[in-house]
C-alpha positions as CSV (number, residue, x, y, z in Angstrom):
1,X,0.0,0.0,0.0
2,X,1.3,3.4,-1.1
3,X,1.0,6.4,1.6
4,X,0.2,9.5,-1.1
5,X,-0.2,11.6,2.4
6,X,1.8,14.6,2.2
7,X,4.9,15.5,4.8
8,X,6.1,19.3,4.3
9,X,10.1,19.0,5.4
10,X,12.0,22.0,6.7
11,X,14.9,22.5,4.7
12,X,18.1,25.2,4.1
13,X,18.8,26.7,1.1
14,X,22.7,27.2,0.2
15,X,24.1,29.4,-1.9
16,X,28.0,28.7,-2.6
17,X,29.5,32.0,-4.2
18,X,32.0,35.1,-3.8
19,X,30.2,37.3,-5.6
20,X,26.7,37.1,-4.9
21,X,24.5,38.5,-1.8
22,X,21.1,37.8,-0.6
23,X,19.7,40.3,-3.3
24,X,21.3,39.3,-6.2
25,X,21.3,35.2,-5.3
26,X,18.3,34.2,-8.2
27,X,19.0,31.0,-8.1
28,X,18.5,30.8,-4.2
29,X,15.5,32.9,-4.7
30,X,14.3,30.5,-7.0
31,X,14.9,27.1,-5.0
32,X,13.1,28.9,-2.1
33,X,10.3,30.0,-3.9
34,X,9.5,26.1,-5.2
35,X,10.1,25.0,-1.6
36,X,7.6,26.5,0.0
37,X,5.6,26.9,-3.1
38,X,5.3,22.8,-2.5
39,X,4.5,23.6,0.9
40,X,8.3,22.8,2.3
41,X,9.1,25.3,5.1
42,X,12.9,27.0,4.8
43,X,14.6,27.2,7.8
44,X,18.3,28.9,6.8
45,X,19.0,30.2,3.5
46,X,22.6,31.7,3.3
47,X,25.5,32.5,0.7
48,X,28.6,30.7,1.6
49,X,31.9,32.3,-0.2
50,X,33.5,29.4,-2.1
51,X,36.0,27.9,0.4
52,X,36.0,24.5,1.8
53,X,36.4,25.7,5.2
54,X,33.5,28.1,4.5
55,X,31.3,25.6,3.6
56,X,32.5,22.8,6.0
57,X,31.0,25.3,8.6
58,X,27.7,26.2,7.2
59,X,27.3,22.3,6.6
60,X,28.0,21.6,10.5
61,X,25.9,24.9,11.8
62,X,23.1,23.2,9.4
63,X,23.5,19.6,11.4
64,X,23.2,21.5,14.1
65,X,20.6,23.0,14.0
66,X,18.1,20.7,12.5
67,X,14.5,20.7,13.3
């Protein structure tokens, strides 16, 4: 038997760049916009510079975080 019941899912949307910012992050927009369009909730959205470090950190404070 399939379940066709609907779970909405927080999620965080992650945006790894150096040049963009909140404002000029489309595709970021975009991913968060069909999230919650789909009735997903986003928790975090944030634009990580393009370092592994960077990102290593923003993956853990994610982890973290989770709800």
């Amino acid at each position: 038997m399939v379940n066709d019941q609907f779970i909405s899912v927080g999620a965080a949307v992650i945006t790894i760049s150096d040049t963009r910012s909140i404002d000029s992050d489309k595709s970021g927009h975009y991913a968060q916009t069909q999230l919650e369009e789909m009735g997903h909730r986003v928790l975090h959205r944030q634009i990580v510079k393009d370092d592994i470090s960077a990102i290593q950190s923003e993956l853990n404070f994610c982890r973290q975080h989770d709800e």
